[in-house]
C-alpha positions in Angstrom: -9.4 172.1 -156.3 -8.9 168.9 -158.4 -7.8 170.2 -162.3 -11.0 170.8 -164.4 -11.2 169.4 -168.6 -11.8 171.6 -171.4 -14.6 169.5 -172.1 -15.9 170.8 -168.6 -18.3 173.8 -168.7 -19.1 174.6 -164.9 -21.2 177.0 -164.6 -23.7 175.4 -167.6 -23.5 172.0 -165.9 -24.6 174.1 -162.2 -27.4 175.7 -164.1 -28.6 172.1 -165.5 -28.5 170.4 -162.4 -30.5 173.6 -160.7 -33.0 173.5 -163.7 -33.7 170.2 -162.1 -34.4 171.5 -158.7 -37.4 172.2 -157.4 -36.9 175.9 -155.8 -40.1 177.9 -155.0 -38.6 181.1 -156.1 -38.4 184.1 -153.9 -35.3 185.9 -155.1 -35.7 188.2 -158.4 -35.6 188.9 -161.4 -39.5 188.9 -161.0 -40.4 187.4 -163.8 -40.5 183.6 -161.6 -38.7 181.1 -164.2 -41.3 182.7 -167.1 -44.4 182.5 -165.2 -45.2 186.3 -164.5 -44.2 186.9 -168.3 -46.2 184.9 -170.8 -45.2 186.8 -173.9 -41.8 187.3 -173.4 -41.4 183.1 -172.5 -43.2 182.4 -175.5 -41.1 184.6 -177.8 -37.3 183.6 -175.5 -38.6 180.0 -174.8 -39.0 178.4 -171.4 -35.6 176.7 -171.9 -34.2 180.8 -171.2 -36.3 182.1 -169.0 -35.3 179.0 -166.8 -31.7 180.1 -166.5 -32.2 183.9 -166.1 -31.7 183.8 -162.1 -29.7 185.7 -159.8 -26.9 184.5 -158.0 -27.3 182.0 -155.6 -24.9 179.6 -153.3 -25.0 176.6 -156.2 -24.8 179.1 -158.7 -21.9 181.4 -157.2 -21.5 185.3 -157.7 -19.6 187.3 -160.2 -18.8 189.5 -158.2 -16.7 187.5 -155.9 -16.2 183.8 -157.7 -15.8 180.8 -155.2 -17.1 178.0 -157.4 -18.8 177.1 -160.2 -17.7 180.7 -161.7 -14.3 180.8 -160.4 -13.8 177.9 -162.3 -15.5 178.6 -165.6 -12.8 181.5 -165.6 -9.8 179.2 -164.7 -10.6 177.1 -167.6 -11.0 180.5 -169.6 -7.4 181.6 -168.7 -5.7 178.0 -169.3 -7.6 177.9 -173.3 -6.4 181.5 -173.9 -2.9 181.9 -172.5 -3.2 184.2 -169.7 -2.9 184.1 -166.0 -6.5 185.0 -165.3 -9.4 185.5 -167.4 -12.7 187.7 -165.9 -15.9 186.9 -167.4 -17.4 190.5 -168.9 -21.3 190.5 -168.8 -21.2 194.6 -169.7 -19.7 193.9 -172.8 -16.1 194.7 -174.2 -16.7 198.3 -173.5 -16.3 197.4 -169.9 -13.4 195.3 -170.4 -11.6 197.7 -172.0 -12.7 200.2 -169.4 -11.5 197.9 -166.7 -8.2 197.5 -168.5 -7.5 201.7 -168.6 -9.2 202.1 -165.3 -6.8 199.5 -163.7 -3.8 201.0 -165.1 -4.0 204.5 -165.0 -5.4 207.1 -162.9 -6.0 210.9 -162.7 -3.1 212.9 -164.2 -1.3 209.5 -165.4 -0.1 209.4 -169.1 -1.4 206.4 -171.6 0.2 205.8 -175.2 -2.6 204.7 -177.8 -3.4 205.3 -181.4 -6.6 207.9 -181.9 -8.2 205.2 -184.0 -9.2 203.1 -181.1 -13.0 202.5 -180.3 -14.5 204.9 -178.1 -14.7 202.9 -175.0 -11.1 203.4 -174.3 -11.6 207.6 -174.5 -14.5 206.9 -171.9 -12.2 205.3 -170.0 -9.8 208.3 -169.7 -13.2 210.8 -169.2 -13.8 208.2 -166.1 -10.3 207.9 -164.8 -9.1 211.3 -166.0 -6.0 210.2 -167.7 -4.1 211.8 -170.5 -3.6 210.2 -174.1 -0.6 210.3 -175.7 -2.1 209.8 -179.2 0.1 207.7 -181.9 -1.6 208.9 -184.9 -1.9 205.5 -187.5 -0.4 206.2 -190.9 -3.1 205.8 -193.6 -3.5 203.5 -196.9 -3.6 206.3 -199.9 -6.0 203.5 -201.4 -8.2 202.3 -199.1 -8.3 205.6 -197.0 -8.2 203.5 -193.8 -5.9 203.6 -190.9 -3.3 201.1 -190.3 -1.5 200.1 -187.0 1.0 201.7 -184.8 4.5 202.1 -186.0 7.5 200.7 -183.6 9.4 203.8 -184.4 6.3 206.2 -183.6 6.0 203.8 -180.4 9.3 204.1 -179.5 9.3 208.0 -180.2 6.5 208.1 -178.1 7.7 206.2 -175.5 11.1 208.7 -175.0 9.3 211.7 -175.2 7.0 210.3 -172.3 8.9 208.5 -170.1 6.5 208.3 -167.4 3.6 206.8 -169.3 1.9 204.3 -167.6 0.8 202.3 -170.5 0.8 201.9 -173.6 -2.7 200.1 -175.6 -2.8 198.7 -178.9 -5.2 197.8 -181.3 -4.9 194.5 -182.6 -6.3 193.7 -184.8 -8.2 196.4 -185.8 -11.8 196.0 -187.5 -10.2 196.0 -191.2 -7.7 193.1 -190.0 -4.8 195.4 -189.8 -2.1 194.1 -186.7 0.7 196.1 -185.6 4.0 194.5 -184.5 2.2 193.2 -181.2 5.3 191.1 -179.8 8.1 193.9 -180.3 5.9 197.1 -178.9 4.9 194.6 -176.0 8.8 194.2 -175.5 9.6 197.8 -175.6 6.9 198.5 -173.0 8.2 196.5 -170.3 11.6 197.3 -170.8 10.3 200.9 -170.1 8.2 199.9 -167.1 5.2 200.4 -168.9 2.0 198.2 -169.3 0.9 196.4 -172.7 -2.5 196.5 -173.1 -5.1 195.4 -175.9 -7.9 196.2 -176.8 -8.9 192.4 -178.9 -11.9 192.9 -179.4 -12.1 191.6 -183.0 -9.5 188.8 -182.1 -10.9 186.0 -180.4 -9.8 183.6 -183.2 -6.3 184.3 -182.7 -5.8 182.0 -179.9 -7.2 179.3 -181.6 -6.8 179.1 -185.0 -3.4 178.2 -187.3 -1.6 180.6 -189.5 -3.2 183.7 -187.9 -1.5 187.1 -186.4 0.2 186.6 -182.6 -2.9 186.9 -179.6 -1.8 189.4 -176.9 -1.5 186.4 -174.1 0.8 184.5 -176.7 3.7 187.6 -176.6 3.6 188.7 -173.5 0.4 191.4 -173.0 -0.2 192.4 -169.2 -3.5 193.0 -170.0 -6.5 192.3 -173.1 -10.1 192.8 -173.5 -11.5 190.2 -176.3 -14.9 190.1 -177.3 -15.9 186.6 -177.5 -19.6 187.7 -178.8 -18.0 188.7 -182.1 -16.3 185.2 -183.2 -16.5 183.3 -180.6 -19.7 181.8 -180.5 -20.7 183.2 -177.4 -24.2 185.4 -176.5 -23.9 189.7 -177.4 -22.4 191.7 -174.7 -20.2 188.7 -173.4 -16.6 189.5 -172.9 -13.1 188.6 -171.8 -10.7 190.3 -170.1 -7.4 188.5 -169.8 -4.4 189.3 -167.6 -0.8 188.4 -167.6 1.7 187.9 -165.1 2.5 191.4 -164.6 -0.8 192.9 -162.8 -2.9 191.7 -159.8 -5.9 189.8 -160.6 -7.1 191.3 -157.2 -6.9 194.4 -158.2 -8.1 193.8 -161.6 -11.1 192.4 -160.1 -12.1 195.4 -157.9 -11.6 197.7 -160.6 -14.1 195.3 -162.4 -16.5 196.0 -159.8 -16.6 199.6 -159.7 -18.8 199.6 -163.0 -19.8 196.3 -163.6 -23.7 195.0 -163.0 -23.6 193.1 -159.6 -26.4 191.2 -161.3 -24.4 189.1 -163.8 -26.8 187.3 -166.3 -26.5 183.5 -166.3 -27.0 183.8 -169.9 -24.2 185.4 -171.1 -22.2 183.7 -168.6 -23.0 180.2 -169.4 -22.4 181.3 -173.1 -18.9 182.0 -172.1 -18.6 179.0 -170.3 -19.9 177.2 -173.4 -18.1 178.9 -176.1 -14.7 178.5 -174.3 -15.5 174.7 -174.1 -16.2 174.6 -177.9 -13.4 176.6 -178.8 -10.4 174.9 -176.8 -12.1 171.6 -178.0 -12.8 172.6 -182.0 -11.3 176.0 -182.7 -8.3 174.9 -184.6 -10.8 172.8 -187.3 -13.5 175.7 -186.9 -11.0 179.0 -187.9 -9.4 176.5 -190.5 -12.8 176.6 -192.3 -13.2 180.3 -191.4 -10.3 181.2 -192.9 -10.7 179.0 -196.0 -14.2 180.8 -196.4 -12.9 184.1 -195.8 -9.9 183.7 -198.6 -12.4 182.0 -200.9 -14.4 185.1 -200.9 -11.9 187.2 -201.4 -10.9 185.8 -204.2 -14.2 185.5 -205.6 -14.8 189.4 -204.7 -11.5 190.5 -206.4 -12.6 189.0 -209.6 -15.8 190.9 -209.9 -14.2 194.1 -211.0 -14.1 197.5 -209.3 -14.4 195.8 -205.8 -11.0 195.4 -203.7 -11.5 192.7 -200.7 -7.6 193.4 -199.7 -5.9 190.8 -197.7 -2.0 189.7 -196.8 -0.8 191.6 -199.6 -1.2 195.0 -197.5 1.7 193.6 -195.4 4.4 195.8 -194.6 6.2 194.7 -191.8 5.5 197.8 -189.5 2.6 199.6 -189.6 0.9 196.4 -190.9 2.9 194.0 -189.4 0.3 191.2 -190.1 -3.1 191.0 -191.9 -6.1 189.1 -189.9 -7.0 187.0 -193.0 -10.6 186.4 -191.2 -11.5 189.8 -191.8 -13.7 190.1 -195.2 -12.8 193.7 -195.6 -14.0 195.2 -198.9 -13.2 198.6 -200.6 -15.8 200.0 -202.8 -14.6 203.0 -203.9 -13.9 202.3 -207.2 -17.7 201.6 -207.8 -18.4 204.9 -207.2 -20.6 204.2 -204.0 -19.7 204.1 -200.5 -19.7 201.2 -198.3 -22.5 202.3 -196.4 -24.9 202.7 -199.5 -23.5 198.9 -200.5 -23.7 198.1 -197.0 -27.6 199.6 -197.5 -28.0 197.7 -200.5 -27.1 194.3 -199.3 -29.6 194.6 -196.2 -32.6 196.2 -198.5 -32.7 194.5 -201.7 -30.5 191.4 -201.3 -31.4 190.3 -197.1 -27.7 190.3 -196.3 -26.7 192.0 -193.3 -22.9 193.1 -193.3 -21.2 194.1 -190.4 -20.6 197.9 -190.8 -20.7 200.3 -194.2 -18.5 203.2 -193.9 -17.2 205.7 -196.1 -15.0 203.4 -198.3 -15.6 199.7 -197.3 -17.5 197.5 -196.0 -16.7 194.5 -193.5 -18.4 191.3 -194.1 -17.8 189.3 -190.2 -17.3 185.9 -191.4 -16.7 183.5 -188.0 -17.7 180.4 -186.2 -21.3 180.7 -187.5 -21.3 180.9 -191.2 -21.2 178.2 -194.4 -20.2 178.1 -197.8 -23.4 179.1 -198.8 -23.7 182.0 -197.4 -20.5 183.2 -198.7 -22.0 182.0 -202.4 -25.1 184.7 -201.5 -22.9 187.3 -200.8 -20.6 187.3 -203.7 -23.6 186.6 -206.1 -25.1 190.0 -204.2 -21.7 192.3 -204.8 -21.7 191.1 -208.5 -25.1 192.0 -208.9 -24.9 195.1 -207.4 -21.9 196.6 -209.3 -24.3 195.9 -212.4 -27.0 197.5 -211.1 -25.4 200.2 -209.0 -22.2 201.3 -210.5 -21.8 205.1 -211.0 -18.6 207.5 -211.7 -16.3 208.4 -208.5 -16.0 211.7 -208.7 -16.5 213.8 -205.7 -16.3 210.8 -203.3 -14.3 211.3 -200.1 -11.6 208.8 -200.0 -10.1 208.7 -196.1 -11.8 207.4 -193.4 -9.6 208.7 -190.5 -8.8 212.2 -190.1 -6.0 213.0 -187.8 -7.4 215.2 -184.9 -5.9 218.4 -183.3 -5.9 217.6 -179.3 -6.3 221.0 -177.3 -7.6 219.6 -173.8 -7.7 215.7 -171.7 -10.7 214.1 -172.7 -12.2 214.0 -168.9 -11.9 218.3 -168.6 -13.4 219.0 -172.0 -16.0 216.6 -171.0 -17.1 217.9 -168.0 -16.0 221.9 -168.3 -18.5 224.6 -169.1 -19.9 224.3 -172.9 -22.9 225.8 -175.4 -24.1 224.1 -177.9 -23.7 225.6 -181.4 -25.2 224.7 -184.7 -22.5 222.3 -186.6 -22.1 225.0 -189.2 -21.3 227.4 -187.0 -18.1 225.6 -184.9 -15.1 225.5 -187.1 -12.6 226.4 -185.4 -14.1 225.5 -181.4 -13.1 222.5 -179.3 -15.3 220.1 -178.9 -16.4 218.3 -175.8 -18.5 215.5 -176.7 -17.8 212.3 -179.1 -19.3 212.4 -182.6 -18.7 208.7 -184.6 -20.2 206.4 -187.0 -21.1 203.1 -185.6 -20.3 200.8 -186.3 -17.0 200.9 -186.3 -17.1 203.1 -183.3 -13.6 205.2 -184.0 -14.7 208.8 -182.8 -14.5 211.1 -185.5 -14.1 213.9 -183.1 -13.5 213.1 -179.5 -13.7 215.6 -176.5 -10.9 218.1 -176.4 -10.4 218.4 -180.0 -10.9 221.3 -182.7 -13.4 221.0 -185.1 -11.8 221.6 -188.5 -13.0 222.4 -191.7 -11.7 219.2 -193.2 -14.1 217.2 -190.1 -16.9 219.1 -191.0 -16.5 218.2 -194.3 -16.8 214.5 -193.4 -19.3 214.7 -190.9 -21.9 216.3 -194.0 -20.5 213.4 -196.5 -20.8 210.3 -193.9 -24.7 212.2 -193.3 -25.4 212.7 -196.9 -24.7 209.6 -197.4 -26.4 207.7 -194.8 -23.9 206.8 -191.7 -25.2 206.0 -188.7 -23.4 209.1 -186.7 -23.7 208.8 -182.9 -22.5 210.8 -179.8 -23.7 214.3 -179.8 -26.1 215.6 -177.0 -28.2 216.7 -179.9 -30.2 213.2 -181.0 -30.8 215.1 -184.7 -27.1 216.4 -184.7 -27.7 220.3 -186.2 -25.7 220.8 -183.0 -22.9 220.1 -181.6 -21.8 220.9 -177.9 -18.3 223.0 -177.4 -16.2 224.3 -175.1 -17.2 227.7 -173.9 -14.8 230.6 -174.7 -11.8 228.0 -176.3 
């Protein structure tokens, strides 16, 4: 196979030239190119409902690439660094499933912080691995978690010898990066895996003056969302491997959960956004980052607000700052993120990223311009004139270390009753409760309920969070493990 451009985009030039084509079609999806739809093509467009097709010979199968798709991920792999790059039409979720699923199995050990998104505890309720949890250290200040020490790593690492892996978060949704290159090292000098989960780092391979990509030192293994800021369609993903794994494998372990009927969407999106990006990324996350420290400065002189940046540095537990990342702490304002988060979207049109109980992240990529940034700022001003109250009695973490009794996969599926949330302290839970956005389970299955959790779990409620998880939709209950 001759070497493809950049400037190539395979599987969007196939679907142009079969746009042109005149198949009578007698495949699904049944919609027929629009026409058994009306509605829906007048609201998508007849441009869409063109391309939304199954697999076909010209078209290729992402199940089992041979063309047109095998290529589109070759060209993937070369922009980003890595060996071999899997388009993800299931979203990230399933790329960091994939990722767990193809380095551990039942009984197998995996080092990871607790703050990492809840797709990687499904993937140990799927696979039945057991976490080794490096718990983050926090910022006093902005009551976040911050990245994974090396010494905790390494601690870790000789207390569990046999670990298959150890995953990292990087960066994480505030921007914070561990030491990605030197826990990477120590990994494979231990026989382990390096994973990440990159979901909030697309940029990273293509911008200048940015924290290290996972490809770039070393990573066997990554899962970035290219959705979030890279251009391309929601719930299109990456997952990248390294030299160290088998992309055979990698690929079959792909297919245990992913749809076998890949939208041509979201995978000409990818195909598309990886052109852009290899071809403009370095000019594009130049201006992103201009934007993004503009604001920040802007923010900071406000009053009350803190939109932190570089200066959280530490060299270890944050080892680098994402300077993309429009993180803002609103503490001093007296009003959590989510009610400025609220704000923004009711009174001022301006729909931020996530609210939480301290901050809130303003997602500032491919897609936005100065002005935008202008409306924002003017917003925040505004509303710490309109809004701003006294602090006391706000909570001030947002992480809360957890007390692991049991795997994830056996409190999941063992026995359980469901009690009402006042009523557990003190039980083990066996379901997920989180706000999401971000997605970092506040309690995960296996772990006691404490006082402290219940505590936040009535604050992020009084307060409007969006908590997710529990069986029960209204969450006055909460299912636990029977007789633990």
């Amino acid at each position: 196979m001759a070497k493809l451009s950049q400037d190539a985009a395979p599987i969007f030039e196939a679907l142009s030239r079969f746009k042109n084509m005149r198949i009578v079609p007698f495949d699904v999806p049944g919609h027929k190119r629009g026409n058994g739809n009306p509605q829906l093509t007048r609201f998508l467009g007849q441009q869409c409902m063109a391309v939304d097709v199954n697999s076909m010979k010209p078209l290729d199968n992402l199940c089992h690439p041979v063309s047109v798709i095998k290529e589109a991920e070759q060209l993937a792999a070369e922009a980003f660094g890595a060996r071999h790059a899997f388009f993800m039409v299931n979203g990230t979720t399933s790329a960091v499933q994939s990722m767990v699923l193809a380095a551990c199995k039942a009984g197998d050990k995996i080092i990871l912080p607790r703050n990492v998104h809840r797709s990687v505890i499904n993937a140990l309720v799927l696979c039945g691995a057991t976490p080794v949890y490096v718990n983050p250290q926090l910022n006093q200040r902005l009551g976040i978690a911050l990245g994974m020490p090396v010494s905790a790593v390494a601690q870790a690492i000789r207390q569990n010898p046999d670990a298959k892996a150890v995953l990292v978060n990087n960066p994480t949704y505030y921007g914070i990066c561990s030491d990605l290159k030197t826990i990477t090292d120590m990994a494979h000098r231990h026989g382990m895996l390096a994973l990440v989960d990159e979901a909030h780092g697309t940029h990273l391979y293509f911008g200048e003056n940015l924290p290290a990509s996972a490809m770039a030192v070393g990573a066997d293994m990554s899962a970035v969302s290219m959705h979030k800021s890279g251009g391309s369609l929601t719930q299109s993903s990456l997952l990248l491997t390294g030299d160290g794994v088998s992309a055979d494998y990698v690929r079959q372990i792909i297919n245990l959960t992913q749809t076998t009927s890949g939208s041509y969407l979201l995978l000409s999106s990818l195909d598309i956004s990886r052109k852009n990006l290899a071809l403009n990324g370095a000019d594009t996350f130049r201006r992103v980052l201009q934007m993004a420290d503009y604001a920040r400065e802007e923010i900071n002189q406000i009053g009350d607000y803190y939109a932190f940046g570089r200066e959280l540095t530490d060299g270890d537990s944050v080892y680098d700052f994402d300077g993309t990342k429009l993180s803002v702490n609103t503490f001093e304002l007296g009003l959590a993120g989510i009610e400025v988060y609220d704000i923004l979207r009711d009174d001022y049109d301006i729909q931020a990223e996530f609210g939480d109980i301290g901050n809130i992240l303003a997602y500032i990529s491919v897609g936005d311009r100065p002005q935008d940034i202008e409306r924002l700022v003017g917003a925040l001003s505004e509303i710490r004139r309109r809004f701003k109250k006294d602090k006391s009695g706000m909570l001030r973490h947002e992480y809360i270390t957890p007390l692991v009794v049991v795997a994830p996969q056996q409190a999941f599926y063992a026995q359980k009753e469901s009690l009402l949330l006042e009523k557990s302290c003190g039980r083990v839970c066996s379901e997920f409760v989180m706000c999401y956005p971000p997605g970092i389970p506040i309690l995960a299955p296996g772990e006691r309920i404490t006082a402290e959790i219940l505590d936040y779990i009535r604050y992020a409620k009084e307060k409007g969070c969006s908590l997710t998880g529990p069986q029960d939709m209204a969450f006055t209950h909460i299912n636990v493990l029977k007789g633990v």
